[in-house]
C-alpha positions in Angstrom: 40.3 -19.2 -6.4 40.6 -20.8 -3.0 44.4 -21.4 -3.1 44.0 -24.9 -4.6 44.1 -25.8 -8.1 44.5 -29.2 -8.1 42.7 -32.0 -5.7 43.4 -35.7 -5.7 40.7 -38.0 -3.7 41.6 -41.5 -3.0 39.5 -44.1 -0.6 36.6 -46.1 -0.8 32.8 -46.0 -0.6 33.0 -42.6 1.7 35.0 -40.9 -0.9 33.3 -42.0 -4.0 30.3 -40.8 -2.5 27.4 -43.7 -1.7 24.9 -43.1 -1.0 24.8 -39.4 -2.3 22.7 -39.9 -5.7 22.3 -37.5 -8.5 19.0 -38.0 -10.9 20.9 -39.9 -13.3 22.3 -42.7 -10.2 26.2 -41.5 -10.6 27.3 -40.6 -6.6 28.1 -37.0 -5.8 29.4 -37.1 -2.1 31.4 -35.1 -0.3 34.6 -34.9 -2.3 32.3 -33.8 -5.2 30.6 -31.3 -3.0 33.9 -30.0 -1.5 35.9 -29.8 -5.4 32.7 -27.6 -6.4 33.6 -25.2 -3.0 37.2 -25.8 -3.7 37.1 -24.8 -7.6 35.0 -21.2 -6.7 34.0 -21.6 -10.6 37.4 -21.5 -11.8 38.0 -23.3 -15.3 41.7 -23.8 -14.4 40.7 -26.2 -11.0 41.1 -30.0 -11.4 39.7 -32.6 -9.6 40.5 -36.9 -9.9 37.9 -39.0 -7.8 39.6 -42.3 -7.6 37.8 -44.0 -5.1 35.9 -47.4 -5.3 33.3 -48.8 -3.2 34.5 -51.7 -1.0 38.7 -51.4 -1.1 40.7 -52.6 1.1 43.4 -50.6 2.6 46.3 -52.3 0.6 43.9 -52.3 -2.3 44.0 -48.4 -2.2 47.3 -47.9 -1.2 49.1 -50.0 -4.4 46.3 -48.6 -7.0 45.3 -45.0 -6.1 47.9 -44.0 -3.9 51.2 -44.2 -6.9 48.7 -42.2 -9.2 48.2 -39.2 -6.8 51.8 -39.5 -5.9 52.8 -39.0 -9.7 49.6 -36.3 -10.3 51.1 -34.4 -7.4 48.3 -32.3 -7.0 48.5 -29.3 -4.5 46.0 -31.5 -1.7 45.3 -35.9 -1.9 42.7 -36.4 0.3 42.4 -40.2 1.8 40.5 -42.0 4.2 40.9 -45.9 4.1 41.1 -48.7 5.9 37.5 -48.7 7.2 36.7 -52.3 4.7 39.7 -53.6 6.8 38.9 -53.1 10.4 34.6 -54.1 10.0 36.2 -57.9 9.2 36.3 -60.2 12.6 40.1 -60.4 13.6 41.4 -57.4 11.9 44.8 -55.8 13.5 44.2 -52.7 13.9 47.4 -51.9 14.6 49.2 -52.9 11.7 46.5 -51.7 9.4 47.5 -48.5 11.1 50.9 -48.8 10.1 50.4 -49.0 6.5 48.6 -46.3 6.3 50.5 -43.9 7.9 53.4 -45.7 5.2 51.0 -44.1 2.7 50.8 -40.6 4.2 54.5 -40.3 4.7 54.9 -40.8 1.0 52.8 -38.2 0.3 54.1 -35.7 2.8 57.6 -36.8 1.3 56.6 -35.9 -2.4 55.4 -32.0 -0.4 52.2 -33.1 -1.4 49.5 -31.4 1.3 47.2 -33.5 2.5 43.7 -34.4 4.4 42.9 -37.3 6.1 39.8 -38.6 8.5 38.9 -40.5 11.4 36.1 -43.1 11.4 32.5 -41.6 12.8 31.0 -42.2 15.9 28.5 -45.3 15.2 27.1 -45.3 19.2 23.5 -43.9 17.7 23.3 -46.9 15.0 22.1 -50.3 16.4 24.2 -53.2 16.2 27.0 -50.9 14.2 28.1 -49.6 17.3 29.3 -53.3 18.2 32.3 -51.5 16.4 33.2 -48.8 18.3 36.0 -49.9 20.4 38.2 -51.0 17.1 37.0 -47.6 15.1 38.5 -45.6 18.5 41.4 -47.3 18.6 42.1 -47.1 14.7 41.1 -42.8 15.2 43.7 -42.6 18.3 46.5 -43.7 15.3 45.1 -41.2 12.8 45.0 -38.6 14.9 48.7 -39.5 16.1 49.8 -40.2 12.3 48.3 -36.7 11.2 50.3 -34.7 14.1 53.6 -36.8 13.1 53.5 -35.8 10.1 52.0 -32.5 9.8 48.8 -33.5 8.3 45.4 -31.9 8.2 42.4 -34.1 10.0 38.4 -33.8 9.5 37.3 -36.0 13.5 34.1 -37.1 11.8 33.8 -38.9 15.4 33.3 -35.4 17.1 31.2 -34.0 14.5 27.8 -33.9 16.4 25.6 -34.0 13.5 26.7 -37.6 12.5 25.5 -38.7 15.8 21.8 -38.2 14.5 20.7 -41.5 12.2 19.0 -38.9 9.7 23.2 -38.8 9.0 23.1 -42.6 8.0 22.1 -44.4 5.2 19.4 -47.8 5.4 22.7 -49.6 5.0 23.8 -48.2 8.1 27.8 -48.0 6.6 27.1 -44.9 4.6 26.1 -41.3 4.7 22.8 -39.6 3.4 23.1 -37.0 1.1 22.6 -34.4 4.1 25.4 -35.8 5.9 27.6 -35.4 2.8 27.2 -32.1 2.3 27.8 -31.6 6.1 31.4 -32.9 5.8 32.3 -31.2 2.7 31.6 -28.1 4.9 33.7 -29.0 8.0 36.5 -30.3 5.1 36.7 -26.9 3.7 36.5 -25.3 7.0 40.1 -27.7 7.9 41.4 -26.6 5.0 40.8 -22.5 5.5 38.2 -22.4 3.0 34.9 -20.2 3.4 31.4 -21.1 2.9 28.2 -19.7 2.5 26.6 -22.2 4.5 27.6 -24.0 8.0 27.8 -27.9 9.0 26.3 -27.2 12.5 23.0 -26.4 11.8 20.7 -28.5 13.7 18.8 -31.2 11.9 15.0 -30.5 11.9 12.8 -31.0 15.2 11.3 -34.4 14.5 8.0 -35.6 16.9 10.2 -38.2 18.8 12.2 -41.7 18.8 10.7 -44.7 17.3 9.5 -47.4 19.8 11.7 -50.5 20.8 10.0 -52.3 18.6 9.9 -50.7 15.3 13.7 -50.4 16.5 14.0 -54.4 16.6 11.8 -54.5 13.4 14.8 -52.3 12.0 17.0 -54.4 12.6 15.8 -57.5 11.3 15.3 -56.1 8.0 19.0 -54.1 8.0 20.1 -58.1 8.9 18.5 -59.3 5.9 19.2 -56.5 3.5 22.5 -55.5 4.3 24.2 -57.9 6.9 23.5 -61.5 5.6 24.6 -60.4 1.7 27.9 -59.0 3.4 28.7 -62.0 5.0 28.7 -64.0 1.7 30.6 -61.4 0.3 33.2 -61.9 2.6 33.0 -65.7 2.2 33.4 -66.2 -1.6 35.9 -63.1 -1.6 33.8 -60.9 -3.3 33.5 -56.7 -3.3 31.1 -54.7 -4.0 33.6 -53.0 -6.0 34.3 -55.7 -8.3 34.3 -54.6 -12.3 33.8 -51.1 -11.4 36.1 -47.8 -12.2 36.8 -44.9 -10.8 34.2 -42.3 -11.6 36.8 -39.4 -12.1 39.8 -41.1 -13.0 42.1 -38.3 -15.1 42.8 -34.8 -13.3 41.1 -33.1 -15.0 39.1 -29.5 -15.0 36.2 -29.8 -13.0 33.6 -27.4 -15.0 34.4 -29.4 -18.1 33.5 -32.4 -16.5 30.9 -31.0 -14.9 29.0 -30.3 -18.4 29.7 -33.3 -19.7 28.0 -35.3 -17.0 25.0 -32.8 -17.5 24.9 -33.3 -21.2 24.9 -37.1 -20.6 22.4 -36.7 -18.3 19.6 -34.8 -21.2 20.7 -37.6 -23.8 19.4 -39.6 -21.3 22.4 -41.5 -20.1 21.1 -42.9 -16.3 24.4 -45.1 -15.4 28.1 -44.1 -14.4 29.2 -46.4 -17.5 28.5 -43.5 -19.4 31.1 -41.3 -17.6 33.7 -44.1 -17.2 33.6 -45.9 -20.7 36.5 -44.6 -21.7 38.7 -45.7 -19.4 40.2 -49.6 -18.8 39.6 -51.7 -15.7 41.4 -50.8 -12.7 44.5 -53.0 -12.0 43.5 -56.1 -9.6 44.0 -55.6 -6.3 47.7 -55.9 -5.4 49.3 -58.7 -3.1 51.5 -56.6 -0.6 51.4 -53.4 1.2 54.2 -51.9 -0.8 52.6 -48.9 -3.1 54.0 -49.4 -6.4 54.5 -47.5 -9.6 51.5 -48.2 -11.6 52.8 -49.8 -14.9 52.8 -47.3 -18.0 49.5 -48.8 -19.4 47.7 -47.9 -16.0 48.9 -44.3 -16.2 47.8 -43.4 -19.4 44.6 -44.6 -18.2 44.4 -42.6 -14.7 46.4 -39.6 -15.5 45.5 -36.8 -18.2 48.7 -36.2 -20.2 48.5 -32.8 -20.2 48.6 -32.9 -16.8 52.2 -34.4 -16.0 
């Protein structure tokens, strides 16, 4: 065992793991990678995943954060609040200021835990419009982590997300490569060893692509990714919308694990298979204040063997 028996990850998109892929289209990602380093093939380690793609800050701090708070594993990992500063107008500031409401709960409950700063996006064409806001939002995490004595992966000073083979097409999210970098440099915050290390260079390539293939990239990102975010936004949609958490019970990670690979020989190819059993997550909430999920909503998240 690494010292950890018990792992809690809350968040959005980055912690469920897009676009990190297995053969059967689930996400792996880095909290997947890092509960496999964490776990050291011990049946007793448990693991909840209960990130969803496209929550808000608020959204994540009055669903997933009361669960982890009740779970009280020995580490909650969380990184939020990325949805909320992209939008135009966002205050940084004050989105600051609930999460580090968030983190103080947990340090309150002696609950250990992680937390990360946005990445660079300087290397990622129009992205790094967003730079300035994603600095200013870090300078608070990195303050919010030292007030209250909590561990911090920079993802801005990590070298090897400054290369695009790091980014998805979508230009928001990580490659599978980049994934397994940061589950490295994670267990490395945390004290863990590893076999392997995040710094290895990326592969020589033979050069940069020409300003124009360059321009031609971003007219298709535009179309692809930018345009169909913008609507979302407009009617008030998420890409999150009807879907639940892909590991919502703590629960040991080597039984899950061998369910998900039996699912995967019937043939099962969608994460419905893994989450049928579970109920819809709870609408997103109306104020910052995390709440006590309702009794309903626990039985649903939390294993009872595990209170």
């Amino acid at each position: 065992m690494t010292g950890y028996r018990s792992f809690v990850a809350i968040g959005d998109s980055f912690t469920e793991g897009m676009n990190d892929e297995r053969p059967d289209g689930t996400y792996r990602g880095w909290a997947d990678r890092l509960a496999e380093i964490l776990a050291d093939g011990s049946a007793d380690f448990a693991y909840a995943n209960l990130a969803i793609r496209g929550k808000m800050l608020t959204e994540i701090m009055t669903e997933q954060l009361p669960v982890a708070l009740e779970t009280k594993p020995d580490l909650v990992t969380v990184c939020a609040g990325g949805n909320d500063i992209i939008v135009p107008g966002a205050d940084v500031d004050a989105k600051a200021a609930e999460f580090e409401a968030g983190i103080e709960a947990l340090r309150a409950a002696g609950i250990e835990v992680l937390i990360f700063t946005g990445p660079d996006t300087k290397s990622m064409s129009v992205i790094n419009m967003l730079r300035g806001k994603v600095a200013i939002y870090n300078a608070h995490l990195r303050a919010i982590a030292d007030r209250h004595d909590t561990k911090l992966v920079d993802l801005w000073s990590m070298d090897t997300l400054h290369d695009i083979r790091a980014w998805s097409d979508d230009r928001l999210h990580f490659t599978p490569e980049a994934h397994r970098r940061i589950a490295l440099r994670t267990a490395e915050v945390l004290d863990v060893p590893t076999a392997e290390d995040w710094r290895e260079p990326w592969p020589e390539t033979d050069g940069d692509p020409n300003w124009l293939t360059l321009r031609r990239s971003d007219l298709e990102w535009t179309r692809a990714h930018l345009l169909p975010w913008i609507r979302r936004q407009l009617r008030g949609e998420s890409l999150g919308d009807g879907i639940t958490p892909k590991r919502p019970r703590l629960a040991p990670l080597r039984d899950s694990a061998a369910s998900a690979q039996l699912c995967q020989q019937v043939g099962a190819t969608t994460s419905a298979s893994i989450t049928a059993a579970t109920t819809t997550a709870p609408p997103p909430a109306t104020t910052t204040t995390a709440t006590t999920p309702s009794a309903a909503t626990r039985s649903t998240l939390i294993d009872p063997s595990e209170n």
